[in-house]
N, CA and C atoms as a LAMMPS dump frame, in Angstrom:
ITEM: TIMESTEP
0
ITEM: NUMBER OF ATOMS
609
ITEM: BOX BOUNDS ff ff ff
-5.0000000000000000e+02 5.0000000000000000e+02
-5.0000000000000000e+02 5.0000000000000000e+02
-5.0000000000000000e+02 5.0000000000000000e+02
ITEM: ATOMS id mol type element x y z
1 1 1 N -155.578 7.531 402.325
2 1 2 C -154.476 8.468 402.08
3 1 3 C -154.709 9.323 400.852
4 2 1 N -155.63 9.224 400.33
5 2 2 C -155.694 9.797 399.142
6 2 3 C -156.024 11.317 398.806
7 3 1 N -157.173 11.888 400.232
8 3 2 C -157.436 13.197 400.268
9 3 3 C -155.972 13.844 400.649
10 4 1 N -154.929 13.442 401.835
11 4 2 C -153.873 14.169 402.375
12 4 3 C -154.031 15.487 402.121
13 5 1 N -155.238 15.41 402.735
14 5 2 C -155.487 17.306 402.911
15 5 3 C -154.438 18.066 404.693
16 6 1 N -154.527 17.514 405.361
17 6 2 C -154.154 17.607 406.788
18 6 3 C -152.387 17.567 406.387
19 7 1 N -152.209 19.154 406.465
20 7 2 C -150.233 18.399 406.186
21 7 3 C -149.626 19.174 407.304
22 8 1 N -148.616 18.948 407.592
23 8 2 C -147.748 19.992 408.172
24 8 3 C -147.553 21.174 407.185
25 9 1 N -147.42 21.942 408.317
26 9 2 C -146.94 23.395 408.024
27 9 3 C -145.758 23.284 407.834
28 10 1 N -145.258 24.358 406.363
29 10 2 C -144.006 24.014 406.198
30 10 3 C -143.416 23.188 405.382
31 11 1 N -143.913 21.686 405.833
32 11 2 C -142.995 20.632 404.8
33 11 3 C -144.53 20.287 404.253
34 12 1 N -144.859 19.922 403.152
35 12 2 C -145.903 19.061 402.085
36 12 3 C -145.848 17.658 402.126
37 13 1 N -146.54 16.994 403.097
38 13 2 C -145.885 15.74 402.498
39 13 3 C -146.609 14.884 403.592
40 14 1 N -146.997 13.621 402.512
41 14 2 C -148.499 12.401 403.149
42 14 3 C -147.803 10.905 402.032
43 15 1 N -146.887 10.865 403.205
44 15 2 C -145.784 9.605 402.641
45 15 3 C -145.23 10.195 402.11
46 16 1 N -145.501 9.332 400.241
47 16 2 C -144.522 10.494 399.218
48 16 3 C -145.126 11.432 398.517
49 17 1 N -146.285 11.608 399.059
50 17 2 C -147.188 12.949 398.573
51 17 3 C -146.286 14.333 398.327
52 18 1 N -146.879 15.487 399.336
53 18 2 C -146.596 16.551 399.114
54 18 3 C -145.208 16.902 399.997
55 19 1 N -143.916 18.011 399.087
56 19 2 C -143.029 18.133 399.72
57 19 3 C -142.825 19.707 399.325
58 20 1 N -142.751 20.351 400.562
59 20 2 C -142.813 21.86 400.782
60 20 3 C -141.118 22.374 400.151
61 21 1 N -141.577 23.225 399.256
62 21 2 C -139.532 23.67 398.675
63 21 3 C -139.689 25.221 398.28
64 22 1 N -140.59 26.129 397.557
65 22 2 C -140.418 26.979 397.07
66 22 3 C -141.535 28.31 397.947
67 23 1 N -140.71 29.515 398.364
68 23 2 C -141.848 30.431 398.335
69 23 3 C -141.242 31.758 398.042
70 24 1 N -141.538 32.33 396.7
71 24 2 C -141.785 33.404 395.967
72 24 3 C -142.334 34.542 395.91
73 25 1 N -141.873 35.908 395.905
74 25 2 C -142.843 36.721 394.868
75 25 3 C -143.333 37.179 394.047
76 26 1 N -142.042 37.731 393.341
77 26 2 C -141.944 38.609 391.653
78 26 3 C -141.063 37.113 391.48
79 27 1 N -141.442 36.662 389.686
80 27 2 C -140.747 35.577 389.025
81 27 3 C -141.061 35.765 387.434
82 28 1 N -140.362 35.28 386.908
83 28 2 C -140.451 35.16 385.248
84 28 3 C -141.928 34.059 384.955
85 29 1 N -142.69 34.781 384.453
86 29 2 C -144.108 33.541 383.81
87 29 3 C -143.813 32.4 383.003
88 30 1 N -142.65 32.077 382.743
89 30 2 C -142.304 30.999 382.171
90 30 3 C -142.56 31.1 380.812
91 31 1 N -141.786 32.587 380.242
92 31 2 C -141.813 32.518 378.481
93 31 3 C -142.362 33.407 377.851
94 32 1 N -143.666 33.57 378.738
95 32 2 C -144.762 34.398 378.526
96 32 3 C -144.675 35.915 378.548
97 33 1 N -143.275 36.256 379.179
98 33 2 C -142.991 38.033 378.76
99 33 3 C -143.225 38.728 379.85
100 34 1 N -144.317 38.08 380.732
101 34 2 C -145.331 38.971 381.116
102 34 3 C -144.564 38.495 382.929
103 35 1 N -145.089 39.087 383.806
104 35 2 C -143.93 39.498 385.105
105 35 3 C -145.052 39.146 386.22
106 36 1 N -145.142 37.734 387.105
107 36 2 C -146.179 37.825 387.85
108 36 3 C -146.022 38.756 389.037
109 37 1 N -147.446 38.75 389.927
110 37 2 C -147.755 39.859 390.711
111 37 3 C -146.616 39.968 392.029
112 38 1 N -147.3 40.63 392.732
113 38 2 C -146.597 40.497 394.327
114 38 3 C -146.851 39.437 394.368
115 39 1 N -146.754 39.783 396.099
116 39 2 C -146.831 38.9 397.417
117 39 3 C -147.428 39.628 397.974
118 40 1 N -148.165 40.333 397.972
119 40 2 C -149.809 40.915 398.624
120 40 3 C -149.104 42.419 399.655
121 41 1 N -147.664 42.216 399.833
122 41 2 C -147.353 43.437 400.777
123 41 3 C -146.541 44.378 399.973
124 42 1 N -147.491 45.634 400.629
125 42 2 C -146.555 46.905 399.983
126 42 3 C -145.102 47.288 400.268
127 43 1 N -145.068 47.799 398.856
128 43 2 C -143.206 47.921 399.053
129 43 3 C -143.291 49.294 399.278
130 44 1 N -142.776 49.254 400.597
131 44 2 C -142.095 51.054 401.131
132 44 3 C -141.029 51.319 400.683
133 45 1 N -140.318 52.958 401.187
134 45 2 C -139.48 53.071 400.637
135 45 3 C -138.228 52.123 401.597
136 46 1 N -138.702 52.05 402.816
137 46 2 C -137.634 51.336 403.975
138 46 3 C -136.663 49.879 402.837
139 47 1 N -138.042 49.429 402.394
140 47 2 C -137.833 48.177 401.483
141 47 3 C -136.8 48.175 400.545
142 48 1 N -137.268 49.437 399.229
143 48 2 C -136.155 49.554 398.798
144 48 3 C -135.362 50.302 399.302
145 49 1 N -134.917 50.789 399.794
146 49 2 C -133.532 50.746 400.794
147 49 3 C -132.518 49.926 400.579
148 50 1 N -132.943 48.483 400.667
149 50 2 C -132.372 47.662 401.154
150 50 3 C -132.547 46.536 399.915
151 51 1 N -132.938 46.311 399.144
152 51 2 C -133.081 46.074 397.864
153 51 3 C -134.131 44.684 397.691
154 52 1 N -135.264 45.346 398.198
155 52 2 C -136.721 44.785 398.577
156 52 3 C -137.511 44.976 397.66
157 53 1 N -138.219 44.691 396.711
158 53 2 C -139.7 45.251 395.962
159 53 3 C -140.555 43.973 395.962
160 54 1 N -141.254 44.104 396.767
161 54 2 C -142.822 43.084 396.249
162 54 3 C -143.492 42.764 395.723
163 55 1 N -143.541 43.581 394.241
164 55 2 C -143.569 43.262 393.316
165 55 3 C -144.986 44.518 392.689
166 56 1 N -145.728 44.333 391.463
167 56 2 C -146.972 45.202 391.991
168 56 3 C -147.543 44.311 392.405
169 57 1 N -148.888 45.466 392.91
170 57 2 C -150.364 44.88 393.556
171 57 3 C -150.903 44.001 392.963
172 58 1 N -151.362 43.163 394.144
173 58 2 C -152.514 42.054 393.21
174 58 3 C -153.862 42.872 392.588
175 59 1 N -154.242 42.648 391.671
176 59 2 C -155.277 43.075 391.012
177 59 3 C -156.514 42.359 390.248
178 60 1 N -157.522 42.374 390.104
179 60 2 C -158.264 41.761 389.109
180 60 3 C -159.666 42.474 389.303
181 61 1 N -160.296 41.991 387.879
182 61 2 C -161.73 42.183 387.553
183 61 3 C -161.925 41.325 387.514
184 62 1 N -163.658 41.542 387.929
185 62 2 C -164.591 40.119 388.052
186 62 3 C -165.129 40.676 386.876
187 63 1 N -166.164 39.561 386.246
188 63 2 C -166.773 39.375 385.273
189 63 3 C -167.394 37.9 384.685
190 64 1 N -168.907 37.525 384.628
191 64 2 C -169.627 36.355 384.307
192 64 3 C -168.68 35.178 385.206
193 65 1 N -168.345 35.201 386.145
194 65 2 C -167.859 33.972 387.268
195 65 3 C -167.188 33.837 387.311
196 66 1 N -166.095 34.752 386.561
197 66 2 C -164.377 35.033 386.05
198 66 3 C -163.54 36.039 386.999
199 67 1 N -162.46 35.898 386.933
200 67 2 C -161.945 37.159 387.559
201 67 3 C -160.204 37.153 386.551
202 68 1 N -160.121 38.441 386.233
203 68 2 C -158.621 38.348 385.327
204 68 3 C -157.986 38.971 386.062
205 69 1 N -156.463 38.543 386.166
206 69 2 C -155.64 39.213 386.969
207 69 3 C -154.823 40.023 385.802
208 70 1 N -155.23 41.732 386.358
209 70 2 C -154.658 43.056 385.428
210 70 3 C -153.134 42.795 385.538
211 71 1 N -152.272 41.646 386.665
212 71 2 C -150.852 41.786 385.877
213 71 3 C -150.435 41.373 384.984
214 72 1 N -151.12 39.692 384.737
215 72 2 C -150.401 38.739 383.758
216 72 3 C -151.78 38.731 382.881
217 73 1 N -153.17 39.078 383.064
218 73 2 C -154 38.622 381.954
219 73 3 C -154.929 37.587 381.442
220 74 1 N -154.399 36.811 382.486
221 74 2 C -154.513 35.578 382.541
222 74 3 C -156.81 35.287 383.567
223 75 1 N -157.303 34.427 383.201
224 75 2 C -158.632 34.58 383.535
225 75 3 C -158.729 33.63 384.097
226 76 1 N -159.473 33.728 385.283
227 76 2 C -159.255 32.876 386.157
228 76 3 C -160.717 32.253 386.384
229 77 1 N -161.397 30.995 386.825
230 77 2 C -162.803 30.621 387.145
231 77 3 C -162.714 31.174 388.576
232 78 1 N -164.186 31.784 388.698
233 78 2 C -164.425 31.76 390.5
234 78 3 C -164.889 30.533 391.137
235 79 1 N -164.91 30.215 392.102
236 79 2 C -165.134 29.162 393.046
237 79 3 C -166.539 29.79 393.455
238 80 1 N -167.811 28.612 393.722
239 80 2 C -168.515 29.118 394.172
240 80 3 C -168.671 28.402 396.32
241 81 1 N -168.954 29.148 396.997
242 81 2 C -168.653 28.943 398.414
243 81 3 C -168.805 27.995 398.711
244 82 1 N -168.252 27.323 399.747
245 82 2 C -168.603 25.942 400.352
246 82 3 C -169.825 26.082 400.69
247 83 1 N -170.411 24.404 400.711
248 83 2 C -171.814 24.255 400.861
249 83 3 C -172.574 24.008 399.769
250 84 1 N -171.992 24.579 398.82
251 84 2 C -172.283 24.248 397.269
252 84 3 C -172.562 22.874 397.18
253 85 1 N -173.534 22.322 395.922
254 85 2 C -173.114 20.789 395.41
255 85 3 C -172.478 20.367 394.607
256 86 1 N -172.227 19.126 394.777
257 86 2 C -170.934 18.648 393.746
258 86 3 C -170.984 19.02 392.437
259 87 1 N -172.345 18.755 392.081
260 87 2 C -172.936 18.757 390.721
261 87 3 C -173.124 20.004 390.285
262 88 1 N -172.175 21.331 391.155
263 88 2 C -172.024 22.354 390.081
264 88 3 C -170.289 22.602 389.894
265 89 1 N -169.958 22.477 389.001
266 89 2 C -168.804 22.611 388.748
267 89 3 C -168.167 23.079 389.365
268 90 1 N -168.223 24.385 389.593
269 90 2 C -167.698 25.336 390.407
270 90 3 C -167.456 25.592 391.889
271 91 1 N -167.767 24.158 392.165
272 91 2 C -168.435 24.088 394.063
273 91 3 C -166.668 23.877 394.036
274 92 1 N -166.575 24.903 395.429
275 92 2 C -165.084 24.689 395.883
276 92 3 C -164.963 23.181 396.542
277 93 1 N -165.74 22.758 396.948
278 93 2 C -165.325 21.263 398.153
279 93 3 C -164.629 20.423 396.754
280 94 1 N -165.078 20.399 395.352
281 94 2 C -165.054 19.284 394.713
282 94 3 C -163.539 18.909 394.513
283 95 1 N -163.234 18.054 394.639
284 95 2 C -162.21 17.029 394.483
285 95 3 C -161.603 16.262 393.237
286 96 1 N -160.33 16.176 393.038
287 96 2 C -160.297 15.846 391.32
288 96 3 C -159.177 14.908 391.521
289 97 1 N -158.594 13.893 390.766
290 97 2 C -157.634 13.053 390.669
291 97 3 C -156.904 13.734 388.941
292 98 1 N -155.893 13.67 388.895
293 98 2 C -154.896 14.078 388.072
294 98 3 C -155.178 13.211 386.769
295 99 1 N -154.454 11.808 387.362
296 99 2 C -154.021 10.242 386.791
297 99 3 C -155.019 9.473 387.33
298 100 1 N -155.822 8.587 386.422
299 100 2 C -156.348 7.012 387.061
300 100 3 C -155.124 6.229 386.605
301 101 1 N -154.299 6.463 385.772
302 101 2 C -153.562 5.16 385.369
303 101 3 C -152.308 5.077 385.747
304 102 1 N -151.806 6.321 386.79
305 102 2 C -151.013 6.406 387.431
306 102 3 C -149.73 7.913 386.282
307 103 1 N -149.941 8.037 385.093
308 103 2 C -149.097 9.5 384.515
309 103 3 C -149.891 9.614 383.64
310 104 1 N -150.801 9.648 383.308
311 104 2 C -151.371 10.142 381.815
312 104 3 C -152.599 10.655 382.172
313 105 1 N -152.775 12.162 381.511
314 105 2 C -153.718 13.241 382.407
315 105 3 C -155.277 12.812 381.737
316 106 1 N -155.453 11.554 382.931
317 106 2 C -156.778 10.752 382.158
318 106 3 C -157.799 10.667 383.825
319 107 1 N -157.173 11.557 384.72
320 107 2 C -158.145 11.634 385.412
321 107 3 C -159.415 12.742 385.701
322 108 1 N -160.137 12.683 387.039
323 108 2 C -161.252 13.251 387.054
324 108 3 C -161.287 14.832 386.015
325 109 1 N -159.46 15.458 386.981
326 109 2 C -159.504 16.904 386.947
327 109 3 C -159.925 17.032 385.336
328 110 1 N -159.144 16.018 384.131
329 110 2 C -159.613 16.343 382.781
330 110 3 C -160.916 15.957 382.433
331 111 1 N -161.003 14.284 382.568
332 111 2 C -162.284 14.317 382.337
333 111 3 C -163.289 14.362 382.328
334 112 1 N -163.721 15.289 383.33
335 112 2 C -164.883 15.617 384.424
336 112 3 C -165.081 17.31 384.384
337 113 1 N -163.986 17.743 385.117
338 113 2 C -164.142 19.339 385.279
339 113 3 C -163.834 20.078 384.108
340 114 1 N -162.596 19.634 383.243
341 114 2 C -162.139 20.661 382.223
342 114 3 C -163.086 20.301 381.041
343 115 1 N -163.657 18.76 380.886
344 115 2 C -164.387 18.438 379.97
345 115 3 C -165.655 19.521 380.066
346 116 1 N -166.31 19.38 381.558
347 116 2 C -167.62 20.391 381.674
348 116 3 C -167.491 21.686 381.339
349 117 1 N -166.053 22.276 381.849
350 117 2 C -166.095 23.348 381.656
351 117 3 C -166.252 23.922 379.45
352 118 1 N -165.406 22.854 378.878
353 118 2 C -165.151 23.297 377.856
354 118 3 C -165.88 22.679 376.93
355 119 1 N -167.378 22.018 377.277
356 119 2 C -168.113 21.527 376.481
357 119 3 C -169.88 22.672 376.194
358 120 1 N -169.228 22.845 374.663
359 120 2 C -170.55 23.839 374.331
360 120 3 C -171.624 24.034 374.782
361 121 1 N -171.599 24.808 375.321
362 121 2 C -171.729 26.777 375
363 121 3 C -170.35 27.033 375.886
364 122 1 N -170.017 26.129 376.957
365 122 2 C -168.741 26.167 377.458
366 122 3 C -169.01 27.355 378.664
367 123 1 N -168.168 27.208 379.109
368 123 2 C -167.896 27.891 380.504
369 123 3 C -167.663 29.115 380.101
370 124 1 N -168.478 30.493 380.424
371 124 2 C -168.309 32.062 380.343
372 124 3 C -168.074 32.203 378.895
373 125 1 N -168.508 31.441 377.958
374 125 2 C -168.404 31.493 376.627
375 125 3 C -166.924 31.384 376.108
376 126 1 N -165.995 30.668 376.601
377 126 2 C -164.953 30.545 376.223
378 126 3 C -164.421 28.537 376.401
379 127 1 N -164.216 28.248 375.131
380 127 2 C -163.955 26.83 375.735
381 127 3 C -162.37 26.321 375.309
382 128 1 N -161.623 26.914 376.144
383 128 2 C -159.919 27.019 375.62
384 128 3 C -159.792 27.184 377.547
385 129 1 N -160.201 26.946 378.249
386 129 2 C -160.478 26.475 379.304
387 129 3 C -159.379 25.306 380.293
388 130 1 N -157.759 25.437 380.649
389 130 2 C -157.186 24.436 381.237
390 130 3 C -156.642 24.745 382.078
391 131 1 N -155.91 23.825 382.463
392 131 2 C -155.49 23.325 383.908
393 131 3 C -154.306 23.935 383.947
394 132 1 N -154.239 25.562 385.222
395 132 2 C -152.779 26.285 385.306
396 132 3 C -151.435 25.598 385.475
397 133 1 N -150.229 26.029 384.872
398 133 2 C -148.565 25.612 384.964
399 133 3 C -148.678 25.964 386.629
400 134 1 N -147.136 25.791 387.304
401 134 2 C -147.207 25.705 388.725
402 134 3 C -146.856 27.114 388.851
403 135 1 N -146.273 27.678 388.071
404 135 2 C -146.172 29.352 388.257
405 135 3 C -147.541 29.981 388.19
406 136 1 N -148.285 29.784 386.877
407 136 2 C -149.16 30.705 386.871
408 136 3 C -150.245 30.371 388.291
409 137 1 N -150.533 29.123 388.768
410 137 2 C -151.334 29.012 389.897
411 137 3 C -150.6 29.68 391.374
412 138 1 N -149.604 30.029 391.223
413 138 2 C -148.685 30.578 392.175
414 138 3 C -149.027 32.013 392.223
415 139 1 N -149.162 32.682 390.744
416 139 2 C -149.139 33.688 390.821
417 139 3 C -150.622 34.374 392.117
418 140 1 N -151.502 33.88 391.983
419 140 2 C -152.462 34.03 392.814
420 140 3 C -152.544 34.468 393.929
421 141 1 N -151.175 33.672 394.179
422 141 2 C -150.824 33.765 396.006
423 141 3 C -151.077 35.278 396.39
424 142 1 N -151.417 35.115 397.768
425 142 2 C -151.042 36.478 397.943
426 142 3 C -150.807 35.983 399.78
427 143 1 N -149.236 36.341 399.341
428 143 2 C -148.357 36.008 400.522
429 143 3 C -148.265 36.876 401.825
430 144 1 N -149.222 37.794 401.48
431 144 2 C -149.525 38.865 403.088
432 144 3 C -150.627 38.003 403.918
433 145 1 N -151.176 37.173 403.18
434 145 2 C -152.144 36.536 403.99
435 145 3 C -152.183 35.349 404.298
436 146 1 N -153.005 34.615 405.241
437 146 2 C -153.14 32.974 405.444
438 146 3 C -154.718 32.309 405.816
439 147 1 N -154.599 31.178 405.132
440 147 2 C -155.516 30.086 405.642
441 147 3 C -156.753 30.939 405.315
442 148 1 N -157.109 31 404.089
443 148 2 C -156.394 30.531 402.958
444 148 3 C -155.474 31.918 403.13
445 149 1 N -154.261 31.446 401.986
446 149 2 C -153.623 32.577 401.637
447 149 3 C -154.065 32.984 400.121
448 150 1 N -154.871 32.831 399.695
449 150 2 C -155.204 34.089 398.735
450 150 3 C -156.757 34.545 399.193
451 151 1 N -156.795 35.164 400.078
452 151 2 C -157.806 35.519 400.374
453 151 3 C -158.193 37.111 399.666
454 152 1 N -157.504 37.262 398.729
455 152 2 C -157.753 38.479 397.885
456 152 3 C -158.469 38.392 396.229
457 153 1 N -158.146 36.631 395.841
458 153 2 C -158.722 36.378 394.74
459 153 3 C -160.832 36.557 395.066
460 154 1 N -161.441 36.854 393.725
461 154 2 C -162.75 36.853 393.787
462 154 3 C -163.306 35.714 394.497
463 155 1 N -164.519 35.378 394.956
464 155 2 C -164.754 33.727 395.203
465 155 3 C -164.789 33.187 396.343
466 156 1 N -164.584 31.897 396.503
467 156 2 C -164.184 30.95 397.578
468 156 3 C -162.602 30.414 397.038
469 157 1 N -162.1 29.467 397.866
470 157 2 C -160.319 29.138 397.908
471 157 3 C -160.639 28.598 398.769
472 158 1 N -160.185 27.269 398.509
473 158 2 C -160.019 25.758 399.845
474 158 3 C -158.802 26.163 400.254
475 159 1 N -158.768 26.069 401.851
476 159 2 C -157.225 26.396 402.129
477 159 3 C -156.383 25.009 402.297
478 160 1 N -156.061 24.323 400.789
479 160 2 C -155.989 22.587 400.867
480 160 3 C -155.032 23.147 400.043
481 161 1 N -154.58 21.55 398.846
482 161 2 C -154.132 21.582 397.606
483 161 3 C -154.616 21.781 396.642
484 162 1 N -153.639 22.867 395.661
485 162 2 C -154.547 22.879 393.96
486 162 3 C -153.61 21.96 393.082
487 163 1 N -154.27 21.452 392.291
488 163 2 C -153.628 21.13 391.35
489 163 3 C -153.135 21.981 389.99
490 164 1 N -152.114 21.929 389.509
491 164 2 C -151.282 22.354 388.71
492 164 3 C -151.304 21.251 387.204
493 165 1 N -150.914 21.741 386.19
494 165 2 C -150.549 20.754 385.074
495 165 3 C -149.185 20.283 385.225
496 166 1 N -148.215 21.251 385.76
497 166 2 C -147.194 20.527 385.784
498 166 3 C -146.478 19.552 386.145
499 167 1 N -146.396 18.162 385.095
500 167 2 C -145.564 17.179 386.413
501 167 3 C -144.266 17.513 386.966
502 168 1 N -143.803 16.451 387.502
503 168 2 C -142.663 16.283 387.971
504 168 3 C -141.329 15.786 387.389
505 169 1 N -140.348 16.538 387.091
506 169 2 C -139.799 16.023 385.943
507 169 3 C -138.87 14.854 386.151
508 170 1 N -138.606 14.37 387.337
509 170 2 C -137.889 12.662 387.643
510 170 3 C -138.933 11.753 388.125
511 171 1 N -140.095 12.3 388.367
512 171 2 C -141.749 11.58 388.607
513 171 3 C -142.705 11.576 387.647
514 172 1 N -142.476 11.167 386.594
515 172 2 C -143.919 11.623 386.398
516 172 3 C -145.192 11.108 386.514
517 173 1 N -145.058 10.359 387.847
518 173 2 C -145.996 9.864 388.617
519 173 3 C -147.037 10.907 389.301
520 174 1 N -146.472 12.224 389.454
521 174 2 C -146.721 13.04 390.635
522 174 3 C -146.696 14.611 389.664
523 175 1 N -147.36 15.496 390.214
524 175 2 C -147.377 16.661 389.453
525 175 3 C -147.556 18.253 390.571
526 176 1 N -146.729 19.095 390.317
527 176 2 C -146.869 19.933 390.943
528 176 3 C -148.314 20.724 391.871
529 177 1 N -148.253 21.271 392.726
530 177 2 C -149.295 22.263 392.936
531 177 3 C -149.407 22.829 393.993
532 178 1 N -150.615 23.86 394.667
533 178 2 C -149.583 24.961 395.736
534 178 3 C -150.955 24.422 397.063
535 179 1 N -150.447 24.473 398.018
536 179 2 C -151.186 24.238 399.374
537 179 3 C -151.76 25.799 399.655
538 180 1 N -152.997 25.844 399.435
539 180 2 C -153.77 27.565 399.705
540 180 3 C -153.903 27.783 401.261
541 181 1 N -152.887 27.259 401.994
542 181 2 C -153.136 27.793 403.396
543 181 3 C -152.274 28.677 403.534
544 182 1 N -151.194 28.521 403.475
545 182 2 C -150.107 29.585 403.631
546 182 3 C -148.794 29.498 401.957
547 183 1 N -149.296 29.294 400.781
548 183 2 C -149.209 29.572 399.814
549 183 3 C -147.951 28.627 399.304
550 184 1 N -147.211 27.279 400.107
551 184 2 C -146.056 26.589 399.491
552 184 3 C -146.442 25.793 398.011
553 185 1 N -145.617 25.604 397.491
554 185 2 C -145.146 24.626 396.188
555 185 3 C -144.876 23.282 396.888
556 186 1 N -145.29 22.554 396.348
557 186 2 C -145.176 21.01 396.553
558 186 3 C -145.575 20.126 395.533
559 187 1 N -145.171 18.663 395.53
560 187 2 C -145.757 17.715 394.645
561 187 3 C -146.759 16.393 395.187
562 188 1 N -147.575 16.27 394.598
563 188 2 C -148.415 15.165 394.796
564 188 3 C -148.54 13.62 393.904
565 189 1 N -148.723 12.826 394.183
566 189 2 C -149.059 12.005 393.492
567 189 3 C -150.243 12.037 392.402
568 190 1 N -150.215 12.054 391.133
569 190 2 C -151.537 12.305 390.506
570 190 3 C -152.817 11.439 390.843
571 191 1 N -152.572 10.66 391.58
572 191 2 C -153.466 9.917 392.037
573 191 3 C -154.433 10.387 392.897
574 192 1 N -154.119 10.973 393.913
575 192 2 C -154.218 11.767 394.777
576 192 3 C -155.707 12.898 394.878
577 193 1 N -156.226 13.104 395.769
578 193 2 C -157.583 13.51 395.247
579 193 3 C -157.41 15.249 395.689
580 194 1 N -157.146 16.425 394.67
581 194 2 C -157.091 17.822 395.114
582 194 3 C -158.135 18.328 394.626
583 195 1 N -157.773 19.877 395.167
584 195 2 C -158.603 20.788 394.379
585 195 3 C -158.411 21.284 392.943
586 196 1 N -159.171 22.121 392.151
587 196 2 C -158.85 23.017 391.099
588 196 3 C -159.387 23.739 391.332
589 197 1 N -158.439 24.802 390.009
590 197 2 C -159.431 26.018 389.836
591 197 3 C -158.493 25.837 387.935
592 198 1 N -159.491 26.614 387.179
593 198 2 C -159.069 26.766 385.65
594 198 3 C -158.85 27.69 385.396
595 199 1 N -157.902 27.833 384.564
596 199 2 C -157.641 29.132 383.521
597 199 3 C -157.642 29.043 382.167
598 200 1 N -157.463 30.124 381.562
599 200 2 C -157.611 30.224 380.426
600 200 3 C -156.398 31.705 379.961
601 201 1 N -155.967 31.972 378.95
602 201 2 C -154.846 32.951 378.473
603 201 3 C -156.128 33.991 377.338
604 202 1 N -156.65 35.215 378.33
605 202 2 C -157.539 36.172 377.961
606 202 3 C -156.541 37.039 376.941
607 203 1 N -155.385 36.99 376.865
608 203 2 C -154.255 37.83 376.311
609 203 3 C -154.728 37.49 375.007
């Protein structure tokens, strides 16, 4: 039970794994000022009409295996394609656990991926390198599309679970993160074996 990659559409959820609740476009970054992107579809005028905006366009530059998104700033790692090996960081298949001890962020995703990434010379020369809030990994989405649904970010994208830093605030057994097939919010057990991807605040 531990991959619970295979979920229903819709609801999140492998026992008390993942449970499907939120889907978004334009939202507050949580503090940060700054206004995340769309939802990948253009706003006509029909839209606002009716008091519709999608928010702006998704956007970004690539750069050294990076890609920054021009709304929020924020720098994102690329995924390199399936088929990759484990033993490069960046291989999308790789798999991460949150928690070994069941809440304390003492598993793979820290001490394995964020450690590699942020151990000198460090990843794209930057080693401030962590694990996105459940908004900012949201922001990514791009809700015009599916399976994966961000098929607009640079890279590869498992159309599975990412993991998020955020736990759960009556669990903190379990910690947020978004299913890249058709772009829901859900929670997992940190135990639980997902994907990542890292960021970093280029601002």
């Amino acid at each position: 039970m531990r991959n619970c990659r295979n979920l229903l559409v819709g609801l999140l959820s492998c026992v008390v794994g993942l449970v499907g609740v939120l889907r978004v476009g334009r939202a507050d970054n949580g503090g940060s000022g700054s206004i995340l992107p769309g939802d990948g579809y253009p706003t006509t005028p029909a839209d606002l009409a009716v008091g519709i905006d999608h928010g702006p366009a998704l956007r970004y530059n690539r750069r050294h295996g990076t890609f920054t998104d021009q709304n929020t700033g924020l720098q994102w790692e690329k995924k390199t394609p399936t088929g990759c090996l484990s033993t490069d960081v960046h291989c999308v298949d790789n798999l991460y656990t949150w928690s070994n001890t069941g809440m304390a962020p003492d598993g793979t995703l820290f001490t394995s991926f964020l450690k590699t990434l942020n151990t000198p010379p460090c990843f794209a020369n930057h080693c401030d390198w962590r694990i996105p809030t459940v908004k900012e990994l949201q922001s990514i989405v791009d809700y015009s599309k599916s399976n994966p649904a961000p098929t607009s970010v640079p890279g590869a994208t498992a159309a599975s679970n990412y993991w998020s830093s955020t736990s759960v605030a009556p669990f903190p057994d379990r910690a947020w993160g978004i299913l890249f097939d058709f772009g829901f919010v859900g929670y997992g057990l940190k135990s639980f074996d997902f994907y990542a991807r890292a960021v970093r605040s280029a601002q």
